[in-house]
Structure formats: structure tokens, C-alpha cells
VOGU-3710 file (C-alpha; in Angstrom, 3 decimals, decimal comma):
1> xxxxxxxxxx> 0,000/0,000/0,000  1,449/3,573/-1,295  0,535/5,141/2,260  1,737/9,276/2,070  2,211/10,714/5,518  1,665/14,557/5,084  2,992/16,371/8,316  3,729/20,205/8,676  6,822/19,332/11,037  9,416/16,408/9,768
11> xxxxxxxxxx> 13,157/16,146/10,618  15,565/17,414/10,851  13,621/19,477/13,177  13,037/17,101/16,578  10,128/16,711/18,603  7,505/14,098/19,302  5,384/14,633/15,945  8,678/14,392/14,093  9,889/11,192/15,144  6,327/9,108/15,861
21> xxxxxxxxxx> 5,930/10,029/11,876  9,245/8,874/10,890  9,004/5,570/12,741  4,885/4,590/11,875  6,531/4,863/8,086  9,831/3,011/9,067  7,542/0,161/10,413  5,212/0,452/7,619  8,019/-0,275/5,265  9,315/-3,356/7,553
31> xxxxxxxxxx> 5,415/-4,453/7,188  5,918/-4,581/3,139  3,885/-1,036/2,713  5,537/1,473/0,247  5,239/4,949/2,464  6,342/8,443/1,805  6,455/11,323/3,546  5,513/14,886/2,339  6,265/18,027/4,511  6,977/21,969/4,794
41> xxxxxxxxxx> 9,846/21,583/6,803  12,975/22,488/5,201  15,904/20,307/5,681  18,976/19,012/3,854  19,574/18,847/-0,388  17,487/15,536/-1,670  20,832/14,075/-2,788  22,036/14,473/0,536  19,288/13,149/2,676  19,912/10,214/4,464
51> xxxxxxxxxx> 16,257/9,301/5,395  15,675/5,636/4,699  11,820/6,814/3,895  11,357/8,501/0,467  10,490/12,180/1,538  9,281/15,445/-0,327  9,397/18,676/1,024  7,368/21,631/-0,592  6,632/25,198/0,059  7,348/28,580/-0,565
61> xxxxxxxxxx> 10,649/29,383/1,054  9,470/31,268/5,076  10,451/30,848/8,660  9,962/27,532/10,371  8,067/24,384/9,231  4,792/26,358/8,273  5,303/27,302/4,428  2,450/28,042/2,165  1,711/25,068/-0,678  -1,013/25,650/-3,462
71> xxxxxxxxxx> -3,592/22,918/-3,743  -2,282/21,945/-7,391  1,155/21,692/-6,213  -0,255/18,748/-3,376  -2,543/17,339/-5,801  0,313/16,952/-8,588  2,450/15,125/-5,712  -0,343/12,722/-4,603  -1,079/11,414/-7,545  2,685/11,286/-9,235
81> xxxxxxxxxx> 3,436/9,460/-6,064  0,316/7,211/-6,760  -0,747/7,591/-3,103  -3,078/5,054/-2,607  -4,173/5,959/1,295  -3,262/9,811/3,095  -2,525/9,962/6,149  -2,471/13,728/7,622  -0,649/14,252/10,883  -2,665/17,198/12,325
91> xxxxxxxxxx> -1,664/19,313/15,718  -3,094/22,654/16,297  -1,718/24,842/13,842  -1,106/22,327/10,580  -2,021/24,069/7,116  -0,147/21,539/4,872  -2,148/18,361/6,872  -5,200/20,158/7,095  -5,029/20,925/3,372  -4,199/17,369/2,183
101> xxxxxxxxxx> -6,983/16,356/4,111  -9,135/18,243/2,466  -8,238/17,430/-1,204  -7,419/14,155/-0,676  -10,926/12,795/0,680  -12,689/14,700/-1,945  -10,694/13,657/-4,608  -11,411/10,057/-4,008  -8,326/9,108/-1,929  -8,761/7,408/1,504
111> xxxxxxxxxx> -8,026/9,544/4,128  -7,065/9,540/7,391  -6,338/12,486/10,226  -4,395/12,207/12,921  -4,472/14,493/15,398  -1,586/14,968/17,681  -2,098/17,492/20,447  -4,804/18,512/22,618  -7,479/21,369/21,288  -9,082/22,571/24,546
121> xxxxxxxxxx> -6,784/25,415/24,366  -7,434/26,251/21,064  -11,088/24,599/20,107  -12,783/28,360/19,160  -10,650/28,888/16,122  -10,289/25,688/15,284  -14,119/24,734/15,418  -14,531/28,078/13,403  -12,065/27,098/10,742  -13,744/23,219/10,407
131> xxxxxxxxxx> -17,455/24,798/10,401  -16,496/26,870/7,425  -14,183/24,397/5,371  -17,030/21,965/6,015  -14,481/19,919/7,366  -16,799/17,579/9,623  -18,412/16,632/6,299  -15,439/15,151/4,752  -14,829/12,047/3,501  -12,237/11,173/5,938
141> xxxxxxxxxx> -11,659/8,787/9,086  -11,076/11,029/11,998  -8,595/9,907/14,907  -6,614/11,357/17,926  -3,714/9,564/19,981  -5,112/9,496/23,213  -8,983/9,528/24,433  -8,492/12,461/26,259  -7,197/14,264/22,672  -10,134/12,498/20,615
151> xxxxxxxxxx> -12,507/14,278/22,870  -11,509/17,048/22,615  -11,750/16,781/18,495  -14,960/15,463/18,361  -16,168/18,780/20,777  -14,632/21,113/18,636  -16,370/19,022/15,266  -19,756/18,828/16,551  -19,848/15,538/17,507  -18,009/13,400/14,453
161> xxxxxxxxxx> -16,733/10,012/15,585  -13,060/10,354/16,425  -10,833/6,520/17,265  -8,261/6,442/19,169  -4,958/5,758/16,874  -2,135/6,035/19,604  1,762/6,603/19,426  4,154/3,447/19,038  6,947/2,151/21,023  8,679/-1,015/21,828
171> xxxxxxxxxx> 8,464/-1,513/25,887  11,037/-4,062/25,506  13,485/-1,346/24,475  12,957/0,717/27,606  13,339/-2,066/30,306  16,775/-2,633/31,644  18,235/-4,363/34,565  17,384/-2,296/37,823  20,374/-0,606/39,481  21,190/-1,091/42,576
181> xxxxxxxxxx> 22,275/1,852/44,859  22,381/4,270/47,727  20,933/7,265/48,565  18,014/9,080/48,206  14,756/8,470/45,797  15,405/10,379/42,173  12,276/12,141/40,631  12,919/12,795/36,730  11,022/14,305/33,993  11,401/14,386/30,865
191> xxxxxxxxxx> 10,602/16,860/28,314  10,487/20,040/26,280  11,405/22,760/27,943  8,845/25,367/26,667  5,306/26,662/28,320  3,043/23,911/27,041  4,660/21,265/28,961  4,356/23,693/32,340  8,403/22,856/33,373  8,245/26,205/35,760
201> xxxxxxxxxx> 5,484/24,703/37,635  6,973/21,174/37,894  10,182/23,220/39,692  8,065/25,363/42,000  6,585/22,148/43,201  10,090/20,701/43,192  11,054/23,889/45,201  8,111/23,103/47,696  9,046/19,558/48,385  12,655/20,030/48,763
211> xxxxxxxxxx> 11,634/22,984/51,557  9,189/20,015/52,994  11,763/17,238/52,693  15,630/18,664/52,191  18,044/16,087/51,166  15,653/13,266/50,881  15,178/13,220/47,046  17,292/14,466/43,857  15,373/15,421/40,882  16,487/15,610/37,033
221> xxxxxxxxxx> 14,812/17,209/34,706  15,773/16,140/30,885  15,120/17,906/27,504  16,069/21,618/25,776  14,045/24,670/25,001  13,774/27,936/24,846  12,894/27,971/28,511  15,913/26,447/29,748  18,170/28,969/30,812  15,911/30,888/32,771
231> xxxxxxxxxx> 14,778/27,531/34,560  18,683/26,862/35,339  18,978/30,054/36,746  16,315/29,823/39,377  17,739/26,789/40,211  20,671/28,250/41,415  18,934/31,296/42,998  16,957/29,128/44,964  20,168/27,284/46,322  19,148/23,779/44,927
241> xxxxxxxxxx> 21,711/22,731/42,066  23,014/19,509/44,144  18,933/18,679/44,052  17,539/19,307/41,220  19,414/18,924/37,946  18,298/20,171/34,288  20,712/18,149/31,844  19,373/19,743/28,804  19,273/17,024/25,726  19,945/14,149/25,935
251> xxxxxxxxxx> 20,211/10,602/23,695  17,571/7,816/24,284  20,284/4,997/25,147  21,879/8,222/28,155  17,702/8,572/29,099  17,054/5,098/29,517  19,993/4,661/31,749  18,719/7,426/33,774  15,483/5,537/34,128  16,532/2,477/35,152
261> xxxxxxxxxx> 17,638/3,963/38,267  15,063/6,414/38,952  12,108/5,725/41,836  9,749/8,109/40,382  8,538/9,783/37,145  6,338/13,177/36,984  4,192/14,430/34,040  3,415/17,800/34,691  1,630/18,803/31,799  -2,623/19,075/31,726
271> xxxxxxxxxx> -2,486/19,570/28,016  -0,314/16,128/26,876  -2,588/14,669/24,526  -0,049/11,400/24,345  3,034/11,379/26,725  5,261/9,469/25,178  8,260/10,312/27,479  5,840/8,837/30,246  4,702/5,948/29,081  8,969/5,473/28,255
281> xxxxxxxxxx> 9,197/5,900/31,798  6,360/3,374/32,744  7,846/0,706/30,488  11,391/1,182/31,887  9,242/0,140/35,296  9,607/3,463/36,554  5,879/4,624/38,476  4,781/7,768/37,300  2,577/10,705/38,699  0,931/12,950/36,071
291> xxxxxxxxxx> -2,309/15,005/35,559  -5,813/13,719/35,299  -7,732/14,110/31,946  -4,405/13,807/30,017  -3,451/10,632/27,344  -0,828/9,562/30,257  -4,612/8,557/31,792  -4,865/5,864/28,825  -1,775/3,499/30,133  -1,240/4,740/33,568
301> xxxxxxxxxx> -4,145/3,363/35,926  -4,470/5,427/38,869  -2,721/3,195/42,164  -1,592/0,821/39,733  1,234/1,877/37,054  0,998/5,089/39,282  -0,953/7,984/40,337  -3,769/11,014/38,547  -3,850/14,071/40,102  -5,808/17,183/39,288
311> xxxxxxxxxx> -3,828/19,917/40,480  -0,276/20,895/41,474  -1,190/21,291/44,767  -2,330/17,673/44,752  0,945/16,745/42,596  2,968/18,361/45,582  0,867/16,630/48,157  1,474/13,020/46,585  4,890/13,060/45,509  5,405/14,135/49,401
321> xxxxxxxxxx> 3,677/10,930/50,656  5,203/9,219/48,149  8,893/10,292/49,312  7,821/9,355/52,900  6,106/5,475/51,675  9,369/4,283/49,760  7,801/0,650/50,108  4,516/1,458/48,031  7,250/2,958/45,040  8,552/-0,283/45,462
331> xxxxxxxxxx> 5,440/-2,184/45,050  4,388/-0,159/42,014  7,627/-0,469/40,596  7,598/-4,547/40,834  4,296/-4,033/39,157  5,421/-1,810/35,515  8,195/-3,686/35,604  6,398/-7,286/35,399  3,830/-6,194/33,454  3,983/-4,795/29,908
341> xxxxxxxxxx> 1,700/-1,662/29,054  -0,707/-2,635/26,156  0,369/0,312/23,780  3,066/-0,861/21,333  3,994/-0,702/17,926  1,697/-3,910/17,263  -0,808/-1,776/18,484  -0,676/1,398/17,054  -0,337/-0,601/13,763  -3,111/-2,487/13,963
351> xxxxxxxxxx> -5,208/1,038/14,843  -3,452/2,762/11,396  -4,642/-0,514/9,426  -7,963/-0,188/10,857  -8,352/3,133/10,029  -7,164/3,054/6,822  -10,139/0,250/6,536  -12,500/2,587/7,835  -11,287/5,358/5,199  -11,723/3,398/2,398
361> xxxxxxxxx> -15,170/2,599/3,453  -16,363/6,064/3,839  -14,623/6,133/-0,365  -16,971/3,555/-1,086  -20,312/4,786/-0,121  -19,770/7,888/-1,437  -19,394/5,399/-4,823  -22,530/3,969/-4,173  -24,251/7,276/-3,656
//
């Protein structure tokens, strides 16, 4: 199956978008598919491009990812490329995806949309902009990666059915021997540092609980930004740079080493429509603390893998008992680390196939009409 992935944001620029798109198509390939990837994002000459997945990039030359593409300029690529399925990657500002979406369903091509972040923030304009492209009227197979994210779509389009079509990953990969050591617990967190994934809050309450509880814990927070120097720097205003650590970037192999000796994972963000860093973190057997209503909710049960709370205060208040019950981190650790989460790459294949199925479906009434 010719299967064209059409995403706004591609390498080389890095984030979670980015990569899950890369490595649905790298597995894709591995299944015997034949997918391509189309984007705005600028990156390296073609000749020099060392992306295993054949990629085309398009647009007017601008700043950042977001380039304007004419209709006939998509269409021509779709159907030199033969695309036999569309797959738009959708977060909340996405004019290529939304665009391909568009043409593609009503030109006859089986469509799907995947949307990526969460649109509570940002539902007015959006539901503006779908009531007056139509857009709930498509042709197209609507999907989010969490439940808490495909909510929130099918609010903001009046009620269209929106699956579930989550991120990938391979828990094996994350799971490593346990190390053995001494000294306190370590709390990390992984992420980008920008105001979205609410890293000044997650130090406050770090802040708090090393007032509450000095020298019991060390925190490390992982992951660049824009954000990051000012976040370093109140670190070492308040005093706290031998507890709590902010390693900027760092490699997957350095972050699962990290994890396999950490007690404790925290999630700070309300708006993470996925949370792939913490369900990393819950594979690697690590229990993990993050907000209510967000996708973490979809493979962290609450007192199981770990805990849902629905404020900071209450994330302050159960870290704290957490730091003073080592023996129930203990127990939930045993538990992620013996049991594997559901959500894999098996899965999130099998959800792509399926709605690819239910794409081609919606092609085929329209047929029979």
C-alpha cells in the first residue's frame, strides 16, 4: 500500500510529531507497505538526505516548518506518487495536513487524520475554521492519539466520531536491569522545555518539596528549550543545584539509563494529549505521577502503574507521601516492571490498518451514492 504521511513538522527538526511520523513509516516499510512522507519543513539537499523513507518537502521558502503550498502543487504530488491511502498528521496549527486532508478525501483518496495534540486550548478557532471548510463533512476517518485528545476533536467538530490511533513504542526497548544503589529516591522528567509542557510549575513544586523534605530526594529534569536557561537560573537562585538537575538534551540509550535507576517519574503537563516520554518511563518500570484528563490517563491506571492528580497542589501533596512510603514505590515499581503496558507498535499498527479500513469505506459509499 502507497501510504503518504503529510505532516507540517518532519526532521531534521526534533520533537515528538517528528519522530512518531518517521518511525509509523519506518515500520510500515518493515510491514511490506511502500510509504512516503511529504512536509513543509525544510531540511537538507534531496541528494544528501539520508532518510531511509522517500520524503518530499514543498513550500514557498518562510520561517519555520509552516510554508504556504497551493492545492495543485499537493494534488500533482499525490497522484505522481500514486498515493493510494493519506494519512495527515494534524496538531493545532497544521495548514499543509489540514489541506491534504481536504483534497485528498474529496478527490477520491482514503483519508485519514491524525491528530496529535490537545485542542481545549485552542477549540474556538479551530471549530470556526472546520465549520467553514465543512471539514466535519469530509470524507475522511477522523482519529486522535489518546482519548483524552479524541474528545476534545470530536467537541470542537460537533460531535463526528473520532478513534483512538495512539503513538508506538517497543516496551522491551525501555526495560533494563534495575540498578542497585544508595541514597536518596530520584524524581525525573522528561521533556520540552517550553510553556506547554508547564516545566516552571513542575520546579516550584520541586522547590516546595525540597523545603518540605531537604536532602531526601534528587530530581532531574531532561530535555532543551527555549525555557531552559531561565529555569537553570532559578535553580541556582533558589540554592538547589546539588537537588535538582536540568541536563538539557539528551540521547535515548543516556535517558534510559537514567530511568533504570530512577524511583519516580512526573508528568506535569494538563495539556499532553499522548506522553510518550511517560509511558517510556512506565515501560522502563519506573511509576509515574501525572495530571488527570491527560493521554498519560490511557496506560497509567491510577494506584496501579501510578498515580492522577488534578492539580499541582495535589501533585505536591502526593509526591510528598510518596517520598515518605518508599515501600509502596517499590510495590508499584515490581508491578510496571512485570507487566507490559498494552500500547506498542503492534498496536498502534493495527489502529493505522484499521483506520485506513475505515477510510476506504467512507470512499466507497460515497461510490454507491
Amino acid at each position: 500500500m502507497r501510504i503518504a504521511h503529510v505532516t507540517d513538522v518532519y526532521l531534521p527538526r526534533l520533537g515528538g510529531v517528528e519522530l512518531q511520523v518517521r518511525d509509523l513509516a519506518a515500520r510500515q516499510a518493515s510491514a511490506g507497505h511502500a510509504p512516503f512522507v511529504i512536509t513543509a519543513t525544510p531540511g537538507v539537499p534531496q541528494d544528501q538526505d539520508q532518510d531511509p523513507i522517500p520524503l518530499v518537502r514543498m513550500g514557498a521558502p518562510g520561517v519555520g516548518p509552516y510554508r504556504a503550498v497551493r492545492d495543485d502543487d499537493l494534488c500533482r504530488v499525490l497522484r505522481s506518487r500514486r498515493a493510494q491511502v493519506v494519512h495527515a498528521h494534524v496538531s493545532a496549527f497544521s495548514p499543509l495536513a489540514w489541506t491534504a486532508a481536504r483534497l485528498a478525501g474529496l478527490h477520491g483518496v482514503p483519508t485519514v487524520v491524525s491528530v496529535h495534540s490537545m485542542w481545549h486550548d485552542v477549540a474556538p478557532a479551530i471549530r470556526w475554521y472546520a465549520r467553514r471548510r465543512g471539514a466535519a463533512a469530509w470524507p475522511v476517518a477522523w482519529s486522535a492519539v489518546s482519548t483524552a485528545a479524541a474528545a476534545a476533536v470530536r467537541d470542537t467538530l460537533d460531535g463526528t466520531p473520532v478513534a483512538v490511533l495512539p503513538n508506538g513504542i517497543d516496551p522491551a526497548d525501555w526495560l533494563s536491569p534495575p540498578v542497585d544503589r544508595d541514597g536518596p529516591p530520584t524524581v525525573v522528567s522528561v521533556m520540552r522545555m517550553v510553556r506547554r509542557k508547564r516545566p516552571r510549575p513542575l520546579l516550584r513544586a520541586l522547590f516546595a518539596l525540597h523545603h518540605a523534605h531537604p536532602g531526601r530526594f534528587h530530581a532531574v529534569l531532561i530535555g532543551d528549550g527555549p525555557l531552559l536557561p531561565r529555569l537553570r537560573a532559578e535553580v541556582a537562585e533558589a540554592g538547589l543545584t546539588t537537588g535538582v538537575r536540568l541536563t538539557g538534551a539528551m540521547a535515548r540509550r543516556d535517558i534510559r539509563a537514567l530511568l533504570a535507576g530512577a524511583d519516580l517519574y512526573v508528568a506535569p503537563a494538563h495539556r499532553e494529549s499522548f506522553g510518550i516520554a511517560a509511558l517510556e518511563a512506565r515501560c522502563a518500570g519506573v511509576p509515574v505521577v501525572a495530571r488527570r484528563g491527560s493521554g498519560v490517563a490511557d496506560f497509567v491506571e491510577h494506584g496501579v502503574d501510578g498515580w492522577l492528580v488534578g492539580s499541582d497542589a495535589e501533585l505536591i501533596s502526593t509526591v510528598s507521601g510518596l517520598l515518605a512510603s518508599p515501600a509502596l514505590l517499590a510495590e508499584v515499581a515490581r508491578h510496571n516492571r512485570a507487566v507490559v503496558p498494552r500500547l506498542s507498535w503492534e498496536t498502534a499498527l493495527a489502529a493505522a490498518e484499521a483506520r485506513y479500513a475505515a477510510a476506504a469505506r467512507l470512499q466507497d459509499a460515497l461510490v454507491v451514492v
